[in-house]
C-alpha positions, 0 to 999 in steps of 0.5 A, spaced: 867 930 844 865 927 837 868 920 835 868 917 828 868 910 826 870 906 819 873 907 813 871 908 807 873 908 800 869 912 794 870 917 788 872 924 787 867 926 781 871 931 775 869 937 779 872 935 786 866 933 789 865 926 794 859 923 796 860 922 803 857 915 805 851 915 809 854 911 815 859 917 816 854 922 814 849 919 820 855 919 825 856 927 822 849 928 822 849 932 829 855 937 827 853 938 820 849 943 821 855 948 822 859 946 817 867 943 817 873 946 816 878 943 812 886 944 811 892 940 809 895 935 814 901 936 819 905 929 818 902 926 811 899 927 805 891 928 806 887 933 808 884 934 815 875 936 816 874 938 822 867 939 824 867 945 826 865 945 833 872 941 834 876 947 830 873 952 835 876 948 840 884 948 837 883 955 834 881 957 842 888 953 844 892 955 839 889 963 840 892 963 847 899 962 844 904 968 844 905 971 836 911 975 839 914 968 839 916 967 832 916 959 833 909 960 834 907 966 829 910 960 824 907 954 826 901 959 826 901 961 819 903 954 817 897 950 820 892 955 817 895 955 811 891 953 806 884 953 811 877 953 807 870 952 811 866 947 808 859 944 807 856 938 806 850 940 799 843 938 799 846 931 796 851 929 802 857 930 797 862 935 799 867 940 795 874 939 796 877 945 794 882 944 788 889 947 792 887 942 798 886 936 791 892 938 789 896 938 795 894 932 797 895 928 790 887 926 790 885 925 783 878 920 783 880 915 787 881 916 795 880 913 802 875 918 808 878 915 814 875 916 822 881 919 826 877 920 832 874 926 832 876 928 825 876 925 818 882 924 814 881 925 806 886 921 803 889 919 795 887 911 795 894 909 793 897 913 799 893 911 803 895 903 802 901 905 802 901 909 808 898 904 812 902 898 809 909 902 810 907 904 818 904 896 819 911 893 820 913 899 826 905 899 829 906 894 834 912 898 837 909 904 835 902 901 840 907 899 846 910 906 846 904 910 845 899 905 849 904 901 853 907 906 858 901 907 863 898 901 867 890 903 865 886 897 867 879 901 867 880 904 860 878 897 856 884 898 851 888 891 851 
């Protein structure tokens, strides 16, 4: 599994394009080659890449739900709403598609931040405030989350 480290912020140029910092491009480096795939968040207001090796895997998972469930064939069409391929150009810049732009609200400014073995692509301004506003709640959310198992081998303290 892949696992992507940082945080960082750059500039959206007037046709959407970003640069993808070198840190980032290098950890991306053994995937790039197939490309990414790139939608709209769940739960916030940012775009989702996945390496495209990482979207076969959740398309493989969510193919084996019943589309005869309705729940299911909505949940469906509303994940892939809006799904492009993507790649990175000769430069290392990626397009960002101007619907998913739109949806996301990113305009010049924005945040590329790690989510593991995704990238999140953010605004600038919702990013600040979607952090700033989950940093009260983040201990308890640590607790929840984390705090249930006794681990002491996995390293997480």
């Amino acid at each position: 599994m892949l696992n992507l480290i940082g945080t960082y912020e750059c500039k959206a140029d007037v046709k959407g394009r970003v640069m993808v910092p070198t840190a980032l491009k290098k950890q991306m480096a053994p995937v790039s080659a197939n490309g990414f795939v790139i939608k709209r968040a769940v739960f916030q207001p940012c775009l989702e890449l996945y390496p495209m090796e990482e979207w076969s895997l959740l398309m493989e998972k969510m193919g084996k739900l019943n589309r005869f469930n309705r729940k299911n064939n909505d949940f469906i069409r509303r994940f892939t709403a809006g799904v492009k391929t993507v790649e990175l150009d000769a430069t290392g810049r990626l397009l960002i598609p101007k619907d998913l732009s739109s949806f996301a609200g990113i305009d010049k400014e924005i945040v590329i931040s790690s989510a593991i073995n995704i990238i999140e692509i953010w605004d600038k301004n919702k990013y600040e405030h979607a952090i700033n506003e989950a940093a009260s709640d983040f201990a308890d959310l640590a607790e929840e989350v984390m705090g249930g198992e006794s681990d002491a081998d996995n390293g997480i303290s």
